[in-house]
MARBA-695399 format. One record per atom (N, C-alpha, C): x, y, z; residue number from 1; residue in one letter; atom name. Coordinates in Angstrom, 1 decimal. Atoms other than C-alpha are relative to their C-alpha. Example, Ala and Ser with C-alpha at 12.3 -4.5 7.8 and 13.67 -1.06 7.14 Angstrom:
<recs>
x | y | z | num | residu | atome
0.9 | -1.2 | 0.0 | 1 | a | N
12.3 | -4.5 | 7.8 | 1 | a | CA
0.9 | 1.2 | 0.0 | 1 | a | C
-0.9 | -1.1 | 0.0 | 2 | s | N
13.7 | -1.1 | 7.1 | 2 | s | CA
-0.8 | 1.1 | 0.8 | 2 | s | C
</recs>
This chain:
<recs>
x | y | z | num | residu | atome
0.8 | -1.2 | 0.0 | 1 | x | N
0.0 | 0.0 | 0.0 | 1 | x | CA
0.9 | 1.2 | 0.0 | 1 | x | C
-1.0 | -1.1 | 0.2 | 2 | x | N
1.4 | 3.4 | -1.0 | 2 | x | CA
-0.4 | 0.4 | 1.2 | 2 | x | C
0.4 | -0.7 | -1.0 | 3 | x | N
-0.4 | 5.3 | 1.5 | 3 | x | CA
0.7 | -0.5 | 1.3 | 3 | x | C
-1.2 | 0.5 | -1.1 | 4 | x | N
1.5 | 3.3 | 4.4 | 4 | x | CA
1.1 | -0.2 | 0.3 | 4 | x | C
-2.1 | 0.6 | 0.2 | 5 | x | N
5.1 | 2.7 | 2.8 | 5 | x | CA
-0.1 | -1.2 | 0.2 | 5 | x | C
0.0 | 1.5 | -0.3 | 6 | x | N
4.4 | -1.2 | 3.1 | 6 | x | CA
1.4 | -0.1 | -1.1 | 6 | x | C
-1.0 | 0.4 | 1.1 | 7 | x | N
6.1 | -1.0 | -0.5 | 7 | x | CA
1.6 | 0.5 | 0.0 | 7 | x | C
-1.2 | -0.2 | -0.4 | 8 | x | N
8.9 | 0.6 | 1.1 | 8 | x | CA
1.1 | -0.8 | 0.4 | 8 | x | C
-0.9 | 0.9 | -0.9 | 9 | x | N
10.7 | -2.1 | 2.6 | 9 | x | CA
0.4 | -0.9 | -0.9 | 9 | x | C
-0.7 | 0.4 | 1.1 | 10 | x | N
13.5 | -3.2 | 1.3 | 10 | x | CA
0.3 | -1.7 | -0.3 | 10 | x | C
-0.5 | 1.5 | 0.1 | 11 | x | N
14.0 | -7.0 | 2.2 | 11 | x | CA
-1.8 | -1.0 | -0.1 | 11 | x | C
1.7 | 0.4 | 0.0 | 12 | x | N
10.3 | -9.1 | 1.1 | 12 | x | CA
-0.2 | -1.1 | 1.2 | 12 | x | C
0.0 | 1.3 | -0.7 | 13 | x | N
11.6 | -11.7 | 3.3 | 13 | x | CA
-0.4 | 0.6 | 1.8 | 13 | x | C
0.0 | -0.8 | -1.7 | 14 | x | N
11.6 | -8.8 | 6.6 | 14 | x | CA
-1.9 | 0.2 | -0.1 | 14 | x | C
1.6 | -0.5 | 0.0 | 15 | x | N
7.3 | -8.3 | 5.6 | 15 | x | CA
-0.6 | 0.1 | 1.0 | 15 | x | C
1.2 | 0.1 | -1.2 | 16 | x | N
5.9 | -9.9 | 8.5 | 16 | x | CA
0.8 | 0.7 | 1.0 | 16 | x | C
-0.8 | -0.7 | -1.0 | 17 | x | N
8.4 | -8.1 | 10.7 | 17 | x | CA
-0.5 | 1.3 | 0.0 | 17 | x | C
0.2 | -0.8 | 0.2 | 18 | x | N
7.8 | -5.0 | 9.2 | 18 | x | CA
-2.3 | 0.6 | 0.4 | 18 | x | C
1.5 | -0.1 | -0.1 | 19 | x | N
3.8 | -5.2 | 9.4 | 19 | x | CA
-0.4 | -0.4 | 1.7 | 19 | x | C
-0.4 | -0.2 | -1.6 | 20 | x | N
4.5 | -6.3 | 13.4 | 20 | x | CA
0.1 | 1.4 | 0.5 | 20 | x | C
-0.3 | -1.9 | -0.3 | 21 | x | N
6.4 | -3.0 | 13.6 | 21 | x | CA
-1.3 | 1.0 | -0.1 | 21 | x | C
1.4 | -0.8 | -0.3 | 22 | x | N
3.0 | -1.2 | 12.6 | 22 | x | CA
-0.8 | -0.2 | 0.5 | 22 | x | C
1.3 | 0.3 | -1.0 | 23 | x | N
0.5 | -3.1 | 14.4 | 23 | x | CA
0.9 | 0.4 | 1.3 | 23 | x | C
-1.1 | -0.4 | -1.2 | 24 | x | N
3.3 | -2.3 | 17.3 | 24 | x | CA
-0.7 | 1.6 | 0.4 | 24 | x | C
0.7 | -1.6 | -0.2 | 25 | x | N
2.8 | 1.6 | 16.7 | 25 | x | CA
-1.6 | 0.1 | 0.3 | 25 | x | C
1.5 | -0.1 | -0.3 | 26 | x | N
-0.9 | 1.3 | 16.2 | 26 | x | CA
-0.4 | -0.3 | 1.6 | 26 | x | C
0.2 | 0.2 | -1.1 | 27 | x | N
-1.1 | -0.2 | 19.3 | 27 | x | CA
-0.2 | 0.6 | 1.3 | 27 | x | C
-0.5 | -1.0 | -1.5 | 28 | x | N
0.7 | 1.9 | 21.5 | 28 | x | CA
-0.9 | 1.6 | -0.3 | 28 | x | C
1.1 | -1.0 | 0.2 | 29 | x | N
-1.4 | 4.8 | 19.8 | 29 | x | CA
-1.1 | -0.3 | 0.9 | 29 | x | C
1.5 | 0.5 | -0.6 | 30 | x | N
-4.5 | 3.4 | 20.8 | 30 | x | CA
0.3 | 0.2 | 1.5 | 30 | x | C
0.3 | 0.4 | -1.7 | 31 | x | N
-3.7 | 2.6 | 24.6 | 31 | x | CA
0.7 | 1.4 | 0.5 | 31 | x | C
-0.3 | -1.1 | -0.1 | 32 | x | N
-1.9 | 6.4 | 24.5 | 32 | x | CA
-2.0 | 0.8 | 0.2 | 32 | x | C
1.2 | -1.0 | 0.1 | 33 | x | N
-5.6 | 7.7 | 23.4 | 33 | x | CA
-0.6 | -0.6 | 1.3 | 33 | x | C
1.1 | 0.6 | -1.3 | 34 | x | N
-7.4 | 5.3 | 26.0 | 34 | x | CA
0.7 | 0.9 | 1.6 | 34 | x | C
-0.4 | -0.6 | -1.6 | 35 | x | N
-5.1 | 6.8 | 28.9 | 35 | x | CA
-0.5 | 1.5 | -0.2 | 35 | x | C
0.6 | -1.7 | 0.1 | 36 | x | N
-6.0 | 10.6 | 27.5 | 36 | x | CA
-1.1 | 0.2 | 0.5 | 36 | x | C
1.2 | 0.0 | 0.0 | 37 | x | N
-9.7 | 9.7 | 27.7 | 37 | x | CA
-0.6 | -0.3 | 1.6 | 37 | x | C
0.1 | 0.5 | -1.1 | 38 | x | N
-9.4 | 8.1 | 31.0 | 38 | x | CA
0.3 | 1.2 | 1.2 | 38 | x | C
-0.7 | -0.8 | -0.3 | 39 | x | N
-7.9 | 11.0 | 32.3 | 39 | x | CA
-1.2 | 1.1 | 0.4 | 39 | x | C
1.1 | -1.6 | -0.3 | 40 | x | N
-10.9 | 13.6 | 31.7 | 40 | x | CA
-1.1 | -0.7 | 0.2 | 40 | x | C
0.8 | 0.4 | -0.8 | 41 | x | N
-13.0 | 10.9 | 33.7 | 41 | x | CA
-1.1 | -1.2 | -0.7 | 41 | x | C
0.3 | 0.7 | 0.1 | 42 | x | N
-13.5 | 8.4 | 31.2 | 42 | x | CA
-0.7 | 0.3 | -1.5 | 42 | x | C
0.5 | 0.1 | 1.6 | 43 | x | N
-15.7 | 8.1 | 27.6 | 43 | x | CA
-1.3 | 1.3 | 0.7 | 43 | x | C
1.3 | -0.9 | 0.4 | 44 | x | N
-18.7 | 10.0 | 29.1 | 44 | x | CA
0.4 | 0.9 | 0.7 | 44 | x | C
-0.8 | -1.6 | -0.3 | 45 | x | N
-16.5 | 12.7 | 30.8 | 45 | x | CA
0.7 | 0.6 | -0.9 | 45 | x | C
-0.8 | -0.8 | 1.5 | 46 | x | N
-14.5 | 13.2 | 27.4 | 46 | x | CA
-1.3 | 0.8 | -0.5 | 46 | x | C
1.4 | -0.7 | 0.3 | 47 | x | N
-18.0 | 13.5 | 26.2 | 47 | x | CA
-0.5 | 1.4 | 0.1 | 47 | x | C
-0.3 | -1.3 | -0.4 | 48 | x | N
-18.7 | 16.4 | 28.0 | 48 | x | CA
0.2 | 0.9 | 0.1 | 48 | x | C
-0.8 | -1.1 | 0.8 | 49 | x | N
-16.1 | 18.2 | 27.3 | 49 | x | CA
0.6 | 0.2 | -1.4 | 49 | x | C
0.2 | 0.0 | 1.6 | 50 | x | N
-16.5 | 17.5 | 23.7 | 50 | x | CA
1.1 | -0.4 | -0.3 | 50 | x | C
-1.2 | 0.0 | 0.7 | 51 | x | N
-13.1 | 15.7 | 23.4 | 51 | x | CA
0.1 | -0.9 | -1.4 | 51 | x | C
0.1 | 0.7 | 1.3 | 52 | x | N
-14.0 | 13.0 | 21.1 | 52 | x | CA
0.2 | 0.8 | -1.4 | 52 | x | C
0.7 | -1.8 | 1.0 | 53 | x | N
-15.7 | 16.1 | 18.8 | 53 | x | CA
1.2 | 0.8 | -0.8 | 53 | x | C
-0.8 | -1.2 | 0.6 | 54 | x | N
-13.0 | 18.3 | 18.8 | 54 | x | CA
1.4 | -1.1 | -0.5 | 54 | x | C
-0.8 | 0.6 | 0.5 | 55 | x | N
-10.4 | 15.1 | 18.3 | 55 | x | CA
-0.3 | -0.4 | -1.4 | 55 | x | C
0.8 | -0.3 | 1.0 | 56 | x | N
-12.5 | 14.5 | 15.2 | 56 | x | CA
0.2 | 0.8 | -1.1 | 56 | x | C
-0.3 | -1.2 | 1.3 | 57 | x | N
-12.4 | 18.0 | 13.5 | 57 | x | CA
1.4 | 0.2 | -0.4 | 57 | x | C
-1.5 | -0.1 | 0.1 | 58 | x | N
-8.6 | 17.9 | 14.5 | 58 | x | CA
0.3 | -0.5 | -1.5 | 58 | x | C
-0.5 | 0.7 | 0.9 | 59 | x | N
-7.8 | 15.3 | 12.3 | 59 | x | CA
-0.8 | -0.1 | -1.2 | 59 | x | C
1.0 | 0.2 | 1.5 | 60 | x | N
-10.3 | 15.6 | 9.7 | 60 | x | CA
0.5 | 1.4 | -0.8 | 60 | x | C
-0.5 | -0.7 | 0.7 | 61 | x | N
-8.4 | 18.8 | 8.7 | 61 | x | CA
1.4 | -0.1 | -0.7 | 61 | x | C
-1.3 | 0.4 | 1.1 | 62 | x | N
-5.5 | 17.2 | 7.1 | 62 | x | CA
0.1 | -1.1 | -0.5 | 62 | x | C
</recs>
């Protein structure tokens, strides 16, 4: 996939290593956002304070 650099990688034999490495990042993403969320008192205290919302418009601007 271009959009990810999969086709970037130089050795075909390193693939499943390389596709590790991003479920790796994704990962740690995710349990980064769950601790943010957890933080302003949980899914229906983000709520609230409209973090979901405003994380949303963030990223839907680029």
């Amino acid at each position: 996939n271009k959009e990810m650099g999969t086709a970037k990688n130089e050795n075909i034999n390193q693939g499943s290593y390389f596709i590790e490495e991003l479920t790796d990042l994704v990962e740690e993403a995710i349990l980064t956002e769950f601790d943010r969320i957890t933080e302003r008192g949980g899914v229906l205290g983000a709520m609230e304070n409209m973090y979901q919302r405003g994380k949303i418009q963030d990223e839907s601007l680029y």
